[in-house]
C-alpha positions in Angstrom: -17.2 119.4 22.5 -14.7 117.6 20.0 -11.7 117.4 21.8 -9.1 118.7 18.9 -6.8 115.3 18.0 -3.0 116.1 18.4 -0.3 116.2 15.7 1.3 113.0 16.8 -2.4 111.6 16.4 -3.0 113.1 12.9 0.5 112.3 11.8 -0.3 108.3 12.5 -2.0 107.2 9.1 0.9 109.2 7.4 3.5 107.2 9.5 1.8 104.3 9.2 1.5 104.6 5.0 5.1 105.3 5.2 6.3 102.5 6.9 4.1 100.4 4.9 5.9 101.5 1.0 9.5 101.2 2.9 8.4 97.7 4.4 7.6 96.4 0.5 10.5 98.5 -0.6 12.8 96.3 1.6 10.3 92.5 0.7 12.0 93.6 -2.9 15.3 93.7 -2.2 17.8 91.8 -3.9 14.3 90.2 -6.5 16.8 90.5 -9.5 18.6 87.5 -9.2 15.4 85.8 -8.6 13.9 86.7 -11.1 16.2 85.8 -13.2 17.3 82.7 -12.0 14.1 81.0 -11.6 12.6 82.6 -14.4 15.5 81.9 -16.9 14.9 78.3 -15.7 11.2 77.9 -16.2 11.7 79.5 -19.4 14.5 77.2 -20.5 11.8 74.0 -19.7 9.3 75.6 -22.0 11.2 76.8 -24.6 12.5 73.1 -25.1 10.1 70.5 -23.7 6.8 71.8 -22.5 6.1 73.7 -25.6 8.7 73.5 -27.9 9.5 76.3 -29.9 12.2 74.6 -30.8 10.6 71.8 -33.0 12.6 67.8 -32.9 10.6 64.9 -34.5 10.6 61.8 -32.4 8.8 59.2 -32.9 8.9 56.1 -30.4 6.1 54.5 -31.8 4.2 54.7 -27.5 2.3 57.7 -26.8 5.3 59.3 -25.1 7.2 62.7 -26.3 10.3 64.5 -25.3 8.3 66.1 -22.6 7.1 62.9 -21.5 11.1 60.8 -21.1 11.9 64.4 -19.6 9.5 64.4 -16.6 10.4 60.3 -15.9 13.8 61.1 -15.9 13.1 64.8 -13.7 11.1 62.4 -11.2 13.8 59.6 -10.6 16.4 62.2 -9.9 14.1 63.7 -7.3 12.9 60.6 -5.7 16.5 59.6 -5.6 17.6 62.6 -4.1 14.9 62.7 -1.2 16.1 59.2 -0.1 19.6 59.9 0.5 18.3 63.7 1.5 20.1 63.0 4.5 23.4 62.6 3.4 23.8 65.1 0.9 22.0 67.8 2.5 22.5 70.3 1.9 23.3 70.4 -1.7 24.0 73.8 -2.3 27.3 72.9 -0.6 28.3 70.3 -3.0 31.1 70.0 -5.4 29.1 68.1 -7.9 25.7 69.6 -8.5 26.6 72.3 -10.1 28.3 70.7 -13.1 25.0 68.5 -13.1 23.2 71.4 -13.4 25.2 72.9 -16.3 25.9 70.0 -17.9 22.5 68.9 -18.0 20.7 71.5 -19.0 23.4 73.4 -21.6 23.9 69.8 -22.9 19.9 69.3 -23.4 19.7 72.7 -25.3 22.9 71.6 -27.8 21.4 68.3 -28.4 17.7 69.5 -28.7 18.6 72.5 -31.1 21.4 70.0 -33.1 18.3 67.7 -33.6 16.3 70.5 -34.8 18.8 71.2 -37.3 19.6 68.0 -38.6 16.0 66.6 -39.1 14.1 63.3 -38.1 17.5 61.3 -38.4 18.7 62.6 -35.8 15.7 62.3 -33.2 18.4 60.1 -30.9 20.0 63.2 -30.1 16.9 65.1 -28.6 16.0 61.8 -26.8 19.4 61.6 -25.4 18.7 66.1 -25.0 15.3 65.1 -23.1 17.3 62.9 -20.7 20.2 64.9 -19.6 17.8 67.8 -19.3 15.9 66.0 -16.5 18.8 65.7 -14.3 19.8 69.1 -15.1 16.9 70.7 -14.3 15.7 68.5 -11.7 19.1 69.0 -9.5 18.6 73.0 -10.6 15.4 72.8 -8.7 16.6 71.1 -5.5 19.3 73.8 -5.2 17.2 76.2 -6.0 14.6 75.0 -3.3 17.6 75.4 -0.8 18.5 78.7 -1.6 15.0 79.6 -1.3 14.7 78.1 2.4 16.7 80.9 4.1 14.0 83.5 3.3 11.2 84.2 5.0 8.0 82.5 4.3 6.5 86.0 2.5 9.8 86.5 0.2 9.2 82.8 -1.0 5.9 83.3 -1.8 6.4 86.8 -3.5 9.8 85.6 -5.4 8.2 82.3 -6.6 5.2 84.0 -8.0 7.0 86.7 -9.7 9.7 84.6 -11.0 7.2 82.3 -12.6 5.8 85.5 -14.2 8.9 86.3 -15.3 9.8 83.0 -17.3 6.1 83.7 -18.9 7.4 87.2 -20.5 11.3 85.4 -21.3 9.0 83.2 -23.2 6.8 85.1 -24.7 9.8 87.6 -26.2 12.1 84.2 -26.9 9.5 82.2 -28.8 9.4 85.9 -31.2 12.9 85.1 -32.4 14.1 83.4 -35.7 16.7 81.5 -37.0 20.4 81.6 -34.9 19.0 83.4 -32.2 16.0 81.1 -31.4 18.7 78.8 -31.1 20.6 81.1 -28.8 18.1 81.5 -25.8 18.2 77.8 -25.0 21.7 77.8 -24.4 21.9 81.5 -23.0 19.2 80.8 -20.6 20.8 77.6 -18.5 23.9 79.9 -18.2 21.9 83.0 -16.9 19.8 80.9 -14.3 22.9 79.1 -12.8 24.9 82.3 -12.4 22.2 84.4 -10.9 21.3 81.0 -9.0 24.8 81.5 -7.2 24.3 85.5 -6.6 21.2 84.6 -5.1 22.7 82.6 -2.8 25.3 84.8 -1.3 22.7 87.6 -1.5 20.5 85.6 1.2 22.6 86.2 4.5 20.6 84.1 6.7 20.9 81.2 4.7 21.3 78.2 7.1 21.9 75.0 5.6 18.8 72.3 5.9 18.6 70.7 8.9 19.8 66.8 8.5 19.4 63.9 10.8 21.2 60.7 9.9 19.1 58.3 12.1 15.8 60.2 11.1 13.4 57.2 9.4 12.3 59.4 6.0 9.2 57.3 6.0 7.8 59.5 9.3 9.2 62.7 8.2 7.0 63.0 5.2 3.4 64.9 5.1 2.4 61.9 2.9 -1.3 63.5 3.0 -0.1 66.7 1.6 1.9 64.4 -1.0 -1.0 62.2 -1.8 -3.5 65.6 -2.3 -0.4 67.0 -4.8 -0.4 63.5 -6.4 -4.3 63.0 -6.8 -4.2 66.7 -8.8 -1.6 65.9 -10.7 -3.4 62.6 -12.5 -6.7 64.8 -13.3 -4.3 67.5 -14.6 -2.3 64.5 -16.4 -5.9 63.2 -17.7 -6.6 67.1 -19.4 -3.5 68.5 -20.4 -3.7 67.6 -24.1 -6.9 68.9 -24.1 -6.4 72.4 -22.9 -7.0 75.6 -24.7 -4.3 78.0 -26.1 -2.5 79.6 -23.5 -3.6 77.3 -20.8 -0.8 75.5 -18.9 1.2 75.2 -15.8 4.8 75.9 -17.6 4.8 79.5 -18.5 1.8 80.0 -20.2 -0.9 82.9 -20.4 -2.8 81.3 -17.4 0.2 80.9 -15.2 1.1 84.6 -15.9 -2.4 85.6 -14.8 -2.7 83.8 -11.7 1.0 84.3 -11.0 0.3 87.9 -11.0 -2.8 88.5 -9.0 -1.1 85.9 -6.4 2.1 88.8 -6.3 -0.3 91.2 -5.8 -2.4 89.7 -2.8 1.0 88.9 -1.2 3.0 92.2 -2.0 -0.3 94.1 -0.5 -1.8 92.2 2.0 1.1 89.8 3.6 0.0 90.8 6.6 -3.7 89.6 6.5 -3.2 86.4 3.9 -4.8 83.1 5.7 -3.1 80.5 4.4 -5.7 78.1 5.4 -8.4 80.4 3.4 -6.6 80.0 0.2 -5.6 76.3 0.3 -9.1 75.5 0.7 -10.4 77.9 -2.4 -8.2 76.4 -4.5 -8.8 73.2 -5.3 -12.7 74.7 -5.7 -11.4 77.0 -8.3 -9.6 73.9 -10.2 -13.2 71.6 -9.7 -15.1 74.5 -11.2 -12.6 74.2 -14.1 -13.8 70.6 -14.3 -17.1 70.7 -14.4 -16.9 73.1 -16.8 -15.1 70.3 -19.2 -18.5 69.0 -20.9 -20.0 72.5 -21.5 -20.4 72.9 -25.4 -19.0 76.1 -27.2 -15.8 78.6 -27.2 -16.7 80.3 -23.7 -16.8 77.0 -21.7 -14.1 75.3 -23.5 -11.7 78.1 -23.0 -12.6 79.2 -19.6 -12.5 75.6 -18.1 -8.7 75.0 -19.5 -7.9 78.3 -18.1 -9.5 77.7 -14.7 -7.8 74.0 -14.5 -4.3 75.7 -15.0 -5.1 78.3 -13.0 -5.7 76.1 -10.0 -3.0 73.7 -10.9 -0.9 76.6 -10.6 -2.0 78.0 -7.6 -2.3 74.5 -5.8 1.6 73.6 -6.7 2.8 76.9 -5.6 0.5 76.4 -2.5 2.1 73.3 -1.6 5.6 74.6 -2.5 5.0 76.9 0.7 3.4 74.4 2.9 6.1 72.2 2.3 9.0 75.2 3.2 7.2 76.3 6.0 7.0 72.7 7.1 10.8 72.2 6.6 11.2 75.4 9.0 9.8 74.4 11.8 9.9 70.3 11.6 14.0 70.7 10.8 13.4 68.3 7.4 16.0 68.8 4.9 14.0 71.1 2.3 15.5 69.2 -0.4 13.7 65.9 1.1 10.1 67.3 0.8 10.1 69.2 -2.3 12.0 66.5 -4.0 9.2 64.2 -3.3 6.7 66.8 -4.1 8.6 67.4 -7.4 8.0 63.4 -8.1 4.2 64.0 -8.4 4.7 65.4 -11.8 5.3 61.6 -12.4 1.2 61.4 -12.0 1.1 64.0 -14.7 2.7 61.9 -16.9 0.5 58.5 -15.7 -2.6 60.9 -17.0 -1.3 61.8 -20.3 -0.4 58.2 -21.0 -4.2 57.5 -20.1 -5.5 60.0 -22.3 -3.1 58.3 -24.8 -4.1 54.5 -24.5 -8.0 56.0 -25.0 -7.4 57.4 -27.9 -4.9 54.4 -29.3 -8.3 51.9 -27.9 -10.2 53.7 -30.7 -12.3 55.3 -27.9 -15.0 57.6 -29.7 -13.9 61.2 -28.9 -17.3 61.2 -27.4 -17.2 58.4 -24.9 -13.3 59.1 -23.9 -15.1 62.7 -22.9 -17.4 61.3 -20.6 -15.2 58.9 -18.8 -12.2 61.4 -18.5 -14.9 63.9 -17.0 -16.1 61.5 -14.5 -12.9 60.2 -13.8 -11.4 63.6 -13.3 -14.2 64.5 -11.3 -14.3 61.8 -8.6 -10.4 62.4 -8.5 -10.7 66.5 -7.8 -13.3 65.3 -4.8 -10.9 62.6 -3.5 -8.3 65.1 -3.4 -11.0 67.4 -1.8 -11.8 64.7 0.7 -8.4 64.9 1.8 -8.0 68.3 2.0 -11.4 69.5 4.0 -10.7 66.0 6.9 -6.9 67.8 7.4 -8.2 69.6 11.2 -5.4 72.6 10.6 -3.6 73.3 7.5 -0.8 74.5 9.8 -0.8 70.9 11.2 1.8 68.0 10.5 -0.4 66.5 7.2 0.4 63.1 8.4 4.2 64.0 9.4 5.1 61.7 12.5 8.6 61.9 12.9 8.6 63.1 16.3 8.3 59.5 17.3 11.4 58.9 16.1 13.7 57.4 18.5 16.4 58.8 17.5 15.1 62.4 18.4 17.6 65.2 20.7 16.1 66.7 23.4 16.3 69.8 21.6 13.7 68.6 18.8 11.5 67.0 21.5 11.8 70.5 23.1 10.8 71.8 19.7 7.8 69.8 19.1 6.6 71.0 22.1 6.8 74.5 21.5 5.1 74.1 18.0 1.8 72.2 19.7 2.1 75.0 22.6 1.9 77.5 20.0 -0.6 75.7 17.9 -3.1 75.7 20.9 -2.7 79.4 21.8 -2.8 80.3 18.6 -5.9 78.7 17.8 -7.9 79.3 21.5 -6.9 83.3 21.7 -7.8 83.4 17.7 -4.7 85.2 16.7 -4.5 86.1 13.0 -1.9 84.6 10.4 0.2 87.3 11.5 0.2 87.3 15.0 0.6 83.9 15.6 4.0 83.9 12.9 5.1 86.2 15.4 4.4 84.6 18.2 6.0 81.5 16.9 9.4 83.9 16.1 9.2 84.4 20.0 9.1 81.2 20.6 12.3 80.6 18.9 14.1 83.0 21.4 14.3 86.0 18.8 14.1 89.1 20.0 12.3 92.4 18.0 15.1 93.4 15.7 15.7 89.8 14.4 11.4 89.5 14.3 11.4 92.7 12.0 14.5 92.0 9.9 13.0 88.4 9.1 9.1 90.0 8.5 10.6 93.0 6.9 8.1 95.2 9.3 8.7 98.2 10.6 9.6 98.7 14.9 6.0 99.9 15.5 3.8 97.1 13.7 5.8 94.9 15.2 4.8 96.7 18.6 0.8 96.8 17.8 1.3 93.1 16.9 3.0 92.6 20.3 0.8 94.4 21.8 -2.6 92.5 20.4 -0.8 88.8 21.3 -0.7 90.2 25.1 -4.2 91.6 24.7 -5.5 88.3 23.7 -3.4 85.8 25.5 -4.5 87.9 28.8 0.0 89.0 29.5 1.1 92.2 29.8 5.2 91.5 29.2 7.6 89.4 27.3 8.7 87.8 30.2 4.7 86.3 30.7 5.1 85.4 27.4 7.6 83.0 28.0 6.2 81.6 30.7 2.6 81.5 28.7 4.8 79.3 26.2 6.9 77.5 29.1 10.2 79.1 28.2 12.7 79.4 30.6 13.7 83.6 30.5 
């Protein structure tokens, strides 16, 4: 005989449901400045540089545009900023970036859109746009990165996705203006991003400023493997990108609203059950199947290939974005240190277009420049590949040794002791993604309302969560825990 389940039992999927909606309700909080500070941003760089609507001629005679003295300048700033991350972290806090910022990026827009009006005789003026714009935006981004930092690793990747889907509507409703008011958004926008920049800032109010150590060699702080795999993709992007169809790009174009989206999606819905390490494998396959797809003949595999290459460009950026945030979180790097030197791998972007450039100047038949883009692209998708598939855990270090730093406190010796203790029982129990972020909150010596308030879950997951980490690591209490981990209680 059924034995007739109680209200309390029958009530669970209802509870459960409910605290599922008010746990997303609360991930949301506060996405308008986001939104539009990001966005606004993203949408300022395409508007101007990545593709104009705002036409300049400029002709320098090299195969080299406005975009092109943009990104060199944008990747000297970074580089520059990662190795003196140490003293200027963090930069939020400064007196100076913010005038950089505006300066830079309103003074691009006034320059650009004056050499729009004026005509070809005034191209010096959108050269000199192109290179204050690169400082602007590049020291926009840094900021932006620390501002970023004190959320949790879900808000980041939910806000970054949706704010890049944003930029692609701004652009979309900007590019259908005429006359004055085309001119308008470019200097509107830089305005908009830096002032919800700022509300974003004091809406985040666990924001703790990046982590800085004077005597810390930068050289063993970096995960140069992850940098190299970013660098890699960005050539073979570099070595395709004039060759893409419509609406295929990584700044703000149909493809990035696309992927943007469905990435949202998966996180808004399934944050809970996302392996990281799943999806930074599948990525790079989606951006090779975009490759090989290059020498198919007709419409169908011409479109579908540039949209599949952006796609996974796309995806494999914002991928390394988190890697990189998560790595600054729990390695104590200045954030502004790794994505600055991520940031610099647009430099390789550049290197490929300049390729694809000298072919074509060679008097390379459009034929033979094909083939040996293909194949070089090709063998550059599987070196990054090859670099990818040997990394053991893509929660590891990627090549980070700065724990041998002399220089080192007790506390981060203490600290790179809990991370490998953590690492192995994550890894021998089989916890999910979940459960071992939790376990790794535990570790830090929060307790259940700081785990939830950081998660944004609700008292009870966190409890079945709990619950499943003693079930696997063999514990019954918090206080086993801690000595499981080798915390003092």
């Amino acid at each position: 005989m059924a034995v007739p389940a109680s209200p309390a039992t029958e009530g669970a999927p209802a509870i459960a449901r409910d605290d599922a909606r008010a746990n997303r309700r609360r991930q949301m909080e506060g996405i308008s400045a986001f939104l539009l500070a990001l966005g606004g941003a993203r949408a300022w760089l395409t508007l101007l540089f990545a593709a104009p609507a705002i036409p300049t001629t400029v002709d320098l005679g090299l195969p080299l545009g406005l975009h092109q003295i943009f990104d060199v300048v944008f990747c000297v700033f970074m580089v520059a900023v990662a190795l003196n991350s140490q003293k200027i972290a963090p930069l939020c806090r400064t007196s100076w970036v913010r005038p950089v910022i505006l300066g830079g990026m309103l003074g691009a827009s006034v320059l650009c859109c004056g050499a729009s009006v004026l005509g070809p005789s005034a191209s010096g003026l959108a050269i000199a746009g192109a290179l204050v714009g690169g400082l602007g935006f590049a020291a926009f981004l840094l900021t932006w990165a620390e501002v970023m930092s004190g959320l949790s690793l879900a808000r980041i990747a939910l806000f970054s996705a949706l704010s890049q889907l944003f930029a692609v509507v701004l652009v979309y409703f900007c590019t259908g203006l005429e006359g004055h008011r085309l001119l308008a958004a470019p200097i509107l926008l830089p305005l908009v991003a830096l002032s919800a920049m700022d509300h974003a800032l004091n809406q985040v109010d666990r924001y703790e400023a990046p982590p800085a150590s004077p005597n810390l060699d930068l050289a063993k702080s970096v995960p140069w493997k992850l940098i190299a795999f970013m660098g890699v993709f960005s050539f073979a992007y570099g070595l395709r990108g004039s060759q893409l169809s419509m609406g295929a790009g990584m700044h703000s174009g149909l493809s990035t609203g696309i992927c943007m989206a469905a990435f949202a999606v998966l996180v808004y819905f399934f944050s809970d059950r996302i392996s990281m390490k799943a999806l930074i494998r599948s990525t790079p396959l989606l951006m090779l199947c975009g490759f090989l797809l290059i020498p198919a003949e007709g419409l169908l595999g011409s479109v579908v290939s540039g949209y599949l290459i952006s796609i996974g460009y796309s995806l494999i950026s914002l991928m390394v974005s988190l890697m990189l945030y998560d790595m600054s979180k729990r390695f104590c790097i200045a954030v502004i240190a790794l994505m600055g030197l991520k940031h610099a791998m647009q430099i390789f972007v550049v290197a490929g277009n300049l390729v694809d450039g000298a072919l074509d100047l060679a008097g390379v038949s459009p034929a033979l420049q094909n083939t040996l883009i293909t194949a070089g692209v090709v063998v550059l998708v599987f070196v990054a590949l090859f670099i990818l598939l040997t990394e053991k855990d893509m929660t590891s270090s990627w090549g980070v040794r700065f724990m041998d730093a002399q220089s080192l406190t007790e506390d981060g010796l203490e600290r790179k002791r809990l991370i490998e203790r953590c690492d192995q029982l994550s890894k021998e129990c089989k916890l999910s993604p979940r459960e071992d972020e939790i376990l790794r909150l535990y570790a830090q010596g929060k307790n259940g309302p700081a785990i939830e308030k950081e998660l944004f879950i609700a008292e009870g997951t966190l409890k079945t969560h709990t619950r499943h980490i003693y079930e696997k690591l063999g514990i019954t209490s918090r206080k086993e825990l801690y000595k499981t981990l080798g915390i003092d209680a």
